[in-house]
LOBARO-413360 format. One record per atom (N, C-alpha, C, CB): residue number from 1; residue in one letter; chain; atom name; y, x, z. Coordinates in Angstrom, 2 decimals, padded with zeros to 5 digits, m for minus. Glycine has a CB too. Layout:
residues N
> NUM,a,A,CA,Y,X,Z;
...
END
This chain:
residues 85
> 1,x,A,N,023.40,m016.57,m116.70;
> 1,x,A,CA,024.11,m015.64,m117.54;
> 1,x,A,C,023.67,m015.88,m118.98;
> 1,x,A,CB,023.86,m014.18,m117.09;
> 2,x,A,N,024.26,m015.91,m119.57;
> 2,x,A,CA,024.25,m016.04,m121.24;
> 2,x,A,C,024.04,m014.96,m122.08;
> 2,x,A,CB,025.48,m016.49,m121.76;
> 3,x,A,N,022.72,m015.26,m122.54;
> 3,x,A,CA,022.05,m014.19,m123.49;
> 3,x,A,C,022.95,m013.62,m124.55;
> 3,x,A,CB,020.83,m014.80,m124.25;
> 4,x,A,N,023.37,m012.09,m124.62;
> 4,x,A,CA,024.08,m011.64,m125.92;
> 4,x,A,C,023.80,m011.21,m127.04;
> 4,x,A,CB,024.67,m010.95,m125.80;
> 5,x,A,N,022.15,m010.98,m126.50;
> 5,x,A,CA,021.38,m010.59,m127.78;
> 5,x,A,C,019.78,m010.73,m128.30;
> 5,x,A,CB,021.59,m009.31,m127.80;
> 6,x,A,N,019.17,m010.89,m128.95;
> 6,x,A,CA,018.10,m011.31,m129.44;
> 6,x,A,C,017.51,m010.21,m129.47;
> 6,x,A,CB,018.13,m012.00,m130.54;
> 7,x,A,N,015.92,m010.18,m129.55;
> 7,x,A,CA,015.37,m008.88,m130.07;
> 7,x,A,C,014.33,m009.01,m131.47;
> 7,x,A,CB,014.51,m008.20,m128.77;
> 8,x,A,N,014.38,m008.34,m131.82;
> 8,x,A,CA,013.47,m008.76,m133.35;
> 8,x,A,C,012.62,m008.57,m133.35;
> 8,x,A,CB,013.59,m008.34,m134.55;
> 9,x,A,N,011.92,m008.98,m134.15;
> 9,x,A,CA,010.03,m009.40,m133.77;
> 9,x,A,C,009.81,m008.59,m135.18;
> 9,x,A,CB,009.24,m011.67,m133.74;
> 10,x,A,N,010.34,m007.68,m135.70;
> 10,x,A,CA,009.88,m007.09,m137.14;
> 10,x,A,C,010.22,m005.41,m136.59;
> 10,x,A,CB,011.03,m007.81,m138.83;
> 11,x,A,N,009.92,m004.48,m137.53;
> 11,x,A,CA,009.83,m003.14,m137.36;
> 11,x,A,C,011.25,m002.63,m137.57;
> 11,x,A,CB,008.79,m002.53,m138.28;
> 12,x,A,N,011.96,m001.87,m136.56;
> 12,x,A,CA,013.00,m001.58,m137.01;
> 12,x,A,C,013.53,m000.84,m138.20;
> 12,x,A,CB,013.29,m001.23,m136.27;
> 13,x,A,N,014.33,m001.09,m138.95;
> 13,x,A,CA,015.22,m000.06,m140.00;
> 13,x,A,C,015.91,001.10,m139.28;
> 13,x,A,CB,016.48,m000.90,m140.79;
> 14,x,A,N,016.13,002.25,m140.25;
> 14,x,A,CA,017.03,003.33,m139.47;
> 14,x,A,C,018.43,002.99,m139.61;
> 14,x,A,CB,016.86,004.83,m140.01;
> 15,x,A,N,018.07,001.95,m140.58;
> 15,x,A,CA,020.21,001.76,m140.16;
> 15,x,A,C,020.22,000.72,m139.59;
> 15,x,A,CB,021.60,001.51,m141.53;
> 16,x,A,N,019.63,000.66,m138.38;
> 16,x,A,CA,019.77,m000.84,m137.26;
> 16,x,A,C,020.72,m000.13,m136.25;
> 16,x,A,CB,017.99,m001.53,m136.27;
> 17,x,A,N,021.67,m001.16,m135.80;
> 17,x,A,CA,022.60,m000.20,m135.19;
> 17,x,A,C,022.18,m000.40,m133.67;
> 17,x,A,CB,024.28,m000.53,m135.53;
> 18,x,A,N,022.64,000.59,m132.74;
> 18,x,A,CA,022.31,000.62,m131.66;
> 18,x,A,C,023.71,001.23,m130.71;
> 18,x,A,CB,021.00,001.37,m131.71;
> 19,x,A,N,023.71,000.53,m129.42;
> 19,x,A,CA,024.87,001.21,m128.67;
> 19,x,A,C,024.58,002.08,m127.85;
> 19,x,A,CB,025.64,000.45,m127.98;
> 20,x,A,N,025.21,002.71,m127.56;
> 20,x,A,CA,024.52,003.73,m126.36;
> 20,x,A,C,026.23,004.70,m125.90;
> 20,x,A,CB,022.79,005.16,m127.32;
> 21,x,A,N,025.90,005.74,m125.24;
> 21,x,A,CA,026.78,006.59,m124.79;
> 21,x,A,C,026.79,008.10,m125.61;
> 21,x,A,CB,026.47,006.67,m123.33;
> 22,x,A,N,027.74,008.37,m126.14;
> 22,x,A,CA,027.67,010.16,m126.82;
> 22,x,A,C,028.29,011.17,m125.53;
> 22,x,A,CB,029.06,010.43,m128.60;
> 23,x,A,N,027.18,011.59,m125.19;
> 23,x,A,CA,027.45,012.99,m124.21;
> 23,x,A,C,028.53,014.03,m125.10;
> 23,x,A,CB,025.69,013.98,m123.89;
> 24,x,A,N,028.45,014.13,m126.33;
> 24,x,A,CA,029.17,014.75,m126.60;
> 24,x,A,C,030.76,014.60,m127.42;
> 24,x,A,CB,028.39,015.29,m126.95;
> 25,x,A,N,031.01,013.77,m127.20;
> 25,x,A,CA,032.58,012.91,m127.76;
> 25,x,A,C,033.55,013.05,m126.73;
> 25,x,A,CB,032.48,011.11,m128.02;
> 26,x,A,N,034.46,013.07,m127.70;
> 26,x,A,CA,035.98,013.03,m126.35;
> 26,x,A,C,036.27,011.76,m126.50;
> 26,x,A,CB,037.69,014.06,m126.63;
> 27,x,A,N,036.45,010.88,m125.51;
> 27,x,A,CA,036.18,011.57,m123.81;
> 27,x,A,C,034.46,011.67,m123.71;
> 27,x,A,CB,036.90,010.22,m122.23;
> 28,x,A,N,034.19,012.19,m122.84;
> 28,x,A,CA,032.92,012.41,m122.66;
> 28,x,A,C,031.67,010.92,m122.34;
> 28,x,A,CB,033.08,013.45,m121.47;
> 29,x,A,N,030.99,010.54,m122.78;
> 29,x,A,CA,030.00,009.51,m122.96;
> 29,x,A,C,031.12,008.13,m123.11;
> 29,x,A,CB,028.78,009.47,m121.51;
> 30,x,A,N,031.65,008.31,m124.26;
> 30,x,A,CA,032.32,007.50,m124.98;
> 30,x,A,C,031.31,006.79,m125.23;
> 30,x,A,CB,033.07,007.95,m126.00;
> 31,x,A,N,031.29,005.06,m125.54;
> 31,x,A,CA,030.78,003.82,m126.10;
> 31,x,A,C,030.62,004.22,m127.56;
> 31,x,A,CB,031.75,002.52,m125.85;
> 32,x,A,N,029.57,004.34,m128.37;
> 32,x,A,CA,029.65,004.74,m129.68;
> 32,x,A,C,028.53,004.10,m130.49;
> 32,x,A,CB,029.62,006.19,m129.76;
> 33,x,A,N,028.36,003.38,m131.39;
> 33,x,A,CA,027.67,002.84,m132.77;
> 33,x,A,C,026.82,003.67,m132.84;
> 33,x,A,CB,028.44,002.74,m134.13;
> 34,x,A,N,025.45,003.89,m133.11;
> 34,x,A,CA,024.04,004.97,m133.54;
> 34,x,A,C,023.44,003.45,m134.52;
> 34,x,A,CB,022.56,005.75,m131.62;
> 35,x,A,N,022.62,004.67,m135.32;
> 35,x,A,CA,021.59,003.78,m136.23;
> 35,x,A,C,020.67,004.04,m135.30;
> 35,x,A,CB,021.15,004.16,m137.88;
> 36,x,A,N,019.55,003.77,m135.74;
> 36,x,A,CA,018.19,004.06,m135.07;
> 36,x,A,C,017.75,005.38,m135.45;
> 36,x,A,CB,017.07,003.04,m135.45;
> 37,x,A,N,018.01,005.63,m136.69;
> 37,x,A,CA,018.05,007.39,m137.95;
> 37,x,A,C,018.97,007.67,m136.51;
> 37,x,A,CB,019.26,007.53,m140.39;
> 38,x,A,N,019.98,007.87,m136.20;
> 38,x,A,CA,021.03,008.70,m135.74;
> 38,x,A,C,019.72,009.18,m133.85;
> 38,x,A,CB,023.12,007.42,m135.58;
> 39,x,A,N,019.67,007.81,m133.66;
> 39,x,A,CA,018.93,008.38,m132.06;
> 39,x,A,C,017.44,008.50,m132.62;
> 39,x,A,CB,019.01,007.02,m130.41;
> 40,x,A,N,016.93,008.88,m133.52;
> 40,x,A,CA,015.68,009.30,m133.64;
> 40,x,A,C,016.17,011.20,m134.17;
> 40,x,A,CB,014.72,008.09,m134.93;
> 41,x,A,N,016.75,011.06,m134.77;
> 41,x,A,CA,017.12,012.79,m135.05;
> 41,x,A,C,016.80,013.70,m133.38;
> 41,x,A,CB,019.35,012.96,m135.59;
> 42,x,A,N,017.93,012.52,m132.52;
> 42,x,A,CA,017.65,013.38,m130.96;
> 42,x,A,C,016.55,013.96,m130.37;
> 42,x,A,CB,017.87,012.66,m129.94;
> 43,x,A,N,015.16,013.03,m131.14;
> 43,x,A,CA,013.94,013.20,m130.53;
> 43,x,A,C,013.09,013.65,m131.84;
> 43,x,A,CB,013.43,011.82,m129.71;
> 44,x,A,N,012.44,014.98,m131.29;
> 44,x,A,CA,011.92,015.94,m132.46;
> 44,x,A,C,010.30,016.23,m131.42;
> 44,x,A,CB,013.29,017.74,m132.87;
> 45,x,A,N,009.47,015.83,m131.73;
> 45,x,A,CA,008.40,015.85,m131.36;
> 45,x,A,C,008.34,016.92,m131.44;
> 45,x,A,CB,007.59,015.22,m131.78;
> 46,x,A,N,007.91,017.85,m132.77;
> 46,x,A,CA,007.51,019.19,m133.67;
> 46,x,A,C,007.89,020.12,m133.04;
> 46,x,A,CB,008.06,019.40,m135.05;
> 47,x,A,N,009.19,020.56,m132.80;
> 47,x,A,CA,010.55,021.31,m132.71;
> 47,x,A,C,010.57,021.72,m130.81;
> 47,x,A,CB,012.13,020.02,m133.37;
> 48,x,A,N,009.63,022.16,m130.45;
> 48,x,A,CA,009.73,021.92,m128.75;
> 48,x,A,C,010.32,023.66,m128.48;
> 48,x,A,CB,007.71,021.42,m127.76;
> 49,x,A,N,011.50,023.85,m127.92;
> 49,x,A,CA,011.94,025.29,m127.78;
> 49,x,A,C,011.09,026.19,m127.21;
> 49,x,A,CB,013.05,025.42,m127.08;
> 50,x,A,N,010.93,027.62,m127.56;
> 50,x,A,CA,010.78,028.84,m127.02;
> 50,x,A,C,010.58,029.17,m126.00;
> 50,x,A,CB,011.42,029.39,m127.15;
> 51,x,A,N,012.23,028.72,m125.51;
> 51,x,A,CA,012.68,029.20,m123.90;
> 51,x,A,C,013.21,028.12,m123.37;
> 51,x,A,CB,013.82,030.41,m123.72;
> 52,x,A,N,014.14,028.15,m122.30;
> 52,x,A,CA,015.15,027.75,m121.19;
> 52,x,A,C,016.00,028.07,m122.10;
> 52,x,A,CB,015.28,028.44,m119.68;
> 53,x,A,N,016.31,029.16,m123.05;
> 53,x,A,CA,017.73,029.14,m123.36;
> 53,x,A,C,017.79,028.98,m125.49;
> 53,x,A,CB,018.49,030.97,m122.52;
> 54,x,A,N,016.69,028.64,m126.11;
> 54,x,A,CA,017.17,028.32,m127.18;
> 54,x,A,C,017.73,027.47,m128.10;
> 54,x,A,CB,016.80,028.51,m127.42;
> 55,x,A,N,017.96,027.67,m129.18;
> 55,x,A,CA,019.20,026.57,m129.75;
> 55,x,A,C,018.72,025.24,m129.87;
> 55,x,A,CB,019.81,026.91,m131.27;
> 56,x,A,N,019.65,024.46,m128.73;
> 56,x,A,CA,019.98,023.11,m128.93;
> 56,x,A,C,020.68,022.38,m128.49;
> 56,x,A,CB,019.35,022.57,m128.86;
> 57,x,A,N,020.98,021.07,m128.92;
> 57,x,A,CA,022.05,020.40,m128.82;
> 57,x,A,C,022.26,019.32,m127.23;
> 57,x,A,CB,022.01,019.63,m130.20;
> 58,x,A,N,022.73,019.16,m126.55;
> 58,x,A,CA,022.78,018.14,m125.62;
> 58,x,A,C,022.01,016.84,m126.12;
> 58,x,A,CB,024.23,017.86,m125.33;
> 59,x,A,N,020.87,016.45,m125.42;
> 59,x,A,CA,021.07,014.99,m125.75;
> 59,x,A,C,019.26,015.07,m126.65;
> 59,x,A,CB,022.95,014.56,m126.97;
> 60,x,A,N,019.15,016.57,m127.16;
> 60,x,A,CA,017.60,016.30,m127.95;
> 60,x,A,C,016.72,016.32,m126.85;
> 60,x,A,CB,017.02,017.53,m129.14;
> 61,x,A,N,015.60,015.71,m127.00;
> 61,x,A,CA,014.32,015.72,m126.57;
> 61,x,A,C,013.34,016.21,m127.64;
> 61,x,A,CB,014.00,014.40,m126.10;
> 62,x,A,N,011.93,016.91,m126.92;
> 62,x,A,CA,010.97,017.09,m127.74;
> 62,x,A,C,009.82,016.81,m126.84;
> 62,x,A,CB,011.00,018.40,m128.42;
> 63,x,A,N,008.41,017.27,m127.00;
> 63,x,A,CA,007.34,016.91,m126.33;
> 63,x,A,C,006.37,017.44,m127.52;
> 63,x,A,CB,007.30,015.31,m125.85;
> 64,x,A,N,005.66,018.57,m126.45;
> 64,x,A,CA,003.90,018.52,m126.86;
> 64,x,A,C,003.12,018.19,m126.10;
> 64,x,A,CB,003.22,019.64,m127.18;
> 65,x,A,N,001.77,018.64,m126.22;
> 65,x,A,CA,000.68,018.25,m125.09;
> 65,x,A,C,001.08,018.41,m123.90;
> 65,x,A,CB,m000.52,018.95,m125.10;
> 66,x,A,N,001.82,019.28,m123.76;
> 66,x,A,CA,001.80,019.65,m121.91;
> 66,x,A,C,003.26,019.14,m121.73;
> 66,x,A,CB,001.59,021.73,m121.26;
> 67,x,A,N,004.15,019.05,m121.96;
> 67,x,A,CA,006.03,019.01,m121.15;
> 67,x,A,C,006.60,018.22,m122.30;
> 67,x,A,CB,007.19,020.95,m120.92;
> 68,x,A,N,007.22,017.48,m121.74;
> 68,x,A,CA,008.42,017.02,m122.30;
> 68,x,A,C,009.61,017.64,m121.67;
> 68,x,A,CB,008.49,015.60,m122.19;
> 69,x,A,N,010.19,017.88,m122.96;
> 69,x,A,CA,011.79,019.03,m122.68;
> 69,x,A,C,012.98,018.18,m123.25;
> 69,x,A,CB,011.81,020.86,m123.80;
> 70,x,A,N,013.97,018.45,m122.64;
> 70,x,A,CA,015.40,017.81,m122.74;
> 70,x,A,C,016.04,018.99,m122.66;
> 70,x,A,CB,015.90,016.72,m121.61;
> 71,x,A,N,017.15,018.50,m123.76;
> 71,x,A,CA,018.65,019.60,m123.80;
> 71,x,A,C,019.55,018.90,m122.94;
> 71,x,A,CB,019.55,019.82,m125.49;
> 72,x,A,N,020.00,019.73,m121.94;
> 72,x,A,CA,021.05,019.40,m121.05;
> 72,x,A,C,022.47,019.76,m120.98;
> 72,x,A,CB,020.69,019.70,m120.09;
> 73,x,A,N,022.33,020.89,m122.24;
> 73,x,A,CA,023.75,021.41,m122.68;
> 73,x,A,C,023.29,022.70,m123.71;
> 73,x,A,CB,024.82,021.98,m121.17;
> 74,x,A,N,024.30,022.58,m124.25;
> 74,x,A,CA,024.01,023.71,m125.64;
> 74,x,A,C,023.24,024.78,m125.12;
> 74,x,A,CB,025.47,024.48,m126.38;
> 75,x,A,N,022.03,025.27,m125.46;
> 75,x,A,CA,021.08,025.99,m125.49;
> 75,x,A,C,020.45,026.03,m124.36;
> 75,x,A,CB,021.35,027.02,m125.88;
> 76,x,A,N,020.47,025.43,m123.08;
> 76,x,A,CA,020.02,024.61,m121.94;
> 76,x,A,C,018.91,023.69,m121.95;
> 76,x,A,CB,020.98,023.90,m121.58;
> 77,x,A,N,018.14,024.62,m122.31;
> 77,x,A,CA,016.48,023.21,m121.54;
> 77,x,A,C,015.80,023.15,m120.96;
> 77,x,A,CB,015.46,022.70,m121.91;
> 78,x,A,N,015.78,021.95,m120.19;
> 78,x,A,CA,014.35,021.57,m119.11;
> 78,x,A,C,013.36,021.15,m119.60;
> 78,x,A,CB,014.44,020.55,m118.09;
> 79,x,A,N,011.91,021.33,m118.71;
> 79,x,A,CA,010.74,020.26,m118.68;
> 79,x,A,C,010.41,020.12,m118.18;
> 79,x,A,CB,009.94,020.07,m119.05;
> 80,x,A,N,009.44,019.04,m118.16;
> 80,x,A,CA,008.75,018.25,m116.71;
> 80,x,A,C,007.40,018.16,m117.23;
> 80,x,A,CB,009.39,016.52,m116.19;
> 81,x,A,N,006.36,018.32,m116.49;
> 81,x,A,CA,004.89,018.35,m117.04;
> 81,x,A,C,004.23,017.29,m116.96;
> 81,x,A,CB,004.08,019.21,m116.48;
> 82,x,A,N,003.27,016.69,m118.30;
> 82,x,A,CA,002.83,015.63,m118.83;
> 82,x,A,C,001.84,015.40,m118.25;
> 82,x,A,CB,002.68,015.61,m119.99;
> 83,x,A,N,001.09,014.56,m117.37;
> 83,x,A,CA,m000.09,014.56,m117.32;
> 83,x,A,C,m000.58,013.16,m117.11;
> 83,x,A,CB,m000.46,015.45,m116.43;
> 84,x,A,N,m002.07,012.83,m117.62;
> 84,x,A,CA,m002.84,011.59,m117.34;
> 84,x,A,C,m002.89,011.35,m116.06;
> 84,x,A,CB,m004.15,011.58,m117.80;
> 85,x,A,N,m002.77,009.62,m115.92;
> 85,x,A,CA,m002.81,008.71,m114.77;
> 85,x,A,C,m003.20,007.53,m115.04;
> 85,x,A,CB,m001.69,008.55,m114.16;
END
């Protein structure tokens, strides 16, 4: 099979483009263009919610010491607990 893409041996830029799927586009996980800025916004270390039910968007992740949490739909979040191995 024939290689389509290279990977770069230097530090990425935020306007390196990247493909991926948008959960939130019509139609739903439409093929869509991201910078690296665009899928780093998704992931907010700092910013880890409250609850199960506060504001956020499909698609963010956060993480502190203990859980990493995912938005699974507008104001919808899970976590799963972090631990050493």
């Amino acid at each position: 099979m024939p290689k389509i893409s290279t990977y770069a041996t230097t530090t990425p830029a935020l306007d390196d483009k990247l493909i991926g799927s948008d959960a939130n586009a019509t139609p739903a996980n439409s093929t869509k263009n991201f910078t690296l800025g665009d899928a780093l916004t998704l992931f907010n270390g700092n910013a880890v919610p409250a609850s199960a039910t506060a504001t956020g968007v499909k698609g963010q992740i956060a993480l502190d010491a203990n859980f990493l949490y995912v938005c699974t739909a507008t104001n919808v979040w899970k976590r799963v607990a972090i631990a050493a191995f």
